[in-house]
C-alpha positions as CSV (number, residue, x, y, z in Angstrom):
1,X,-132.0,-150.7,22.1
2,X,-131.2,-149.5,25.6
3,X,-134.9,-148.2,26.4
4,X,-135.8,-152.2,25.2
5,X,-133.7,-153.8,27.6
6,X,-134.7,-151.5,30.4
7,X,-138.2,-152.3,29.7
8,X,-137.5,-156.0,30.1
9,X,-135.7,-155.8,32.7
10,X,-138.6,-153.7,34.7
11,X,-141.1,-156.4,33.9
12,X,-138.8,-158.9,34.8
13,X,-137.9,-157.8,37.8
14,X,-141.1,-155.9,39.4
15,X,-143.6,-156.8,37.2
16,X,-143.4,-160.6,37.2
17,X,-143.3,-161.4,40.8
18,X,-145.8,-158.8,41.3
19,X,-148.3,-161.1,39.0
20,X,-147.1,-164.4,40.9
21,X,-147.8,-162.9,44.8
22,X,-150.8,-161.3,43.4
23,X,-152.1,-164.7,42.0
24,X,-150.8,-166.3,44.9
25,X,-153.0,-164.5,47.5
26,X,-156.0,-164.9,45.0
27,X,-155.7,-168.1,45.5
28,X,-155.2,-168.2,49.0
29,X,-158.4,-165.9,49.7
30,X,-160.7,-168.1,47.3
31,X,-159.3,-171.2,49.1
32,X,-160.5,-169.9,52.4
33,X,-164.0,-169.0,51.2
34,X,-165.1,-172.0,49.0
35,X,-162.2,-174.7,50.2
36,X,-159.8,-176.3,48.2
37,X,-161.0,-176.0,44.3
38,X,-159.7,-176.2,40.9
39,X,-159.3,-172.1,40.5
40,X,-157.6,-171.9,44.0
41,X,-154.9,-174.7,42.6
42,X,-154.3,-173.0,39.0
43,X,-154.1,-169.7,40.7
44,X,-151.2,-171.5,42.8
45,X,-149.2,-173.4,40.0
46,X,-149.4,-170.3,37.7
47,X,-147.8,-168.5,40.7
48,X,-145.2,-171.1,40.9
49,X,-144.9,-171.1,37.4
50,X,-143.9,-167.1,36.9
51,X,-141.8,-167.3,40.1
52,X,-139.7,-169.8,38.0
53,X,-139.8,-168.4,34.7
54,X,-136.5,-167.0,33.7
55,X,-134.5,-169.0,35.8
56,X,-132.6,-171.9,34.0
57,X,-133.2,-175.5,35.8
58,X,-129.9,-176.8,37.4
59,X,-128.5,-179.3,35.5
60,X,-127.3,-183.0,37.6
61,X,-124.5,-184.3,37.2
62,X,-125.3,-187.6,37.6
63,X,-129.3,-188.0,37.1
64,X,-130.8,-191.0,36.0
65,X,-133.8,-189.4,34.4
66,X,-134.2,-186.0,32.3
């Protein structure tokens, strides 16, 4: 059980953001050659996406929408 939680805890912490700045400057360097594109913008948003993952959303007190 411990090894297991260390394991998920390595991915989660190195591994993940790794992927995300990786994906990131993917992105970046196919946005420089060709220009803005569709691969350069999914490359972005899936960094975005894994740099969010695991955190829960804040909750409003007083929102209007959900």
């Amino acid at each position: 059980m411990i090894p297991n939680l260390i394991r998920r805890f390595v991915i989660m912490a190195v591994a993940v953001p790794l992927a995300a700045a990786g994906a990131r400057k993917l992105g970046d360097v196919l946005e420089s050659r060709r220009g803005n594109n569709r691969a350069s913008r999914l490359l972005r948003q899936g960094a975005d996406t894994l740099q969010g993952f695991g955190r829960p959303k804040k909750q409003r007190r007083f929102s209007l929408s959900r």
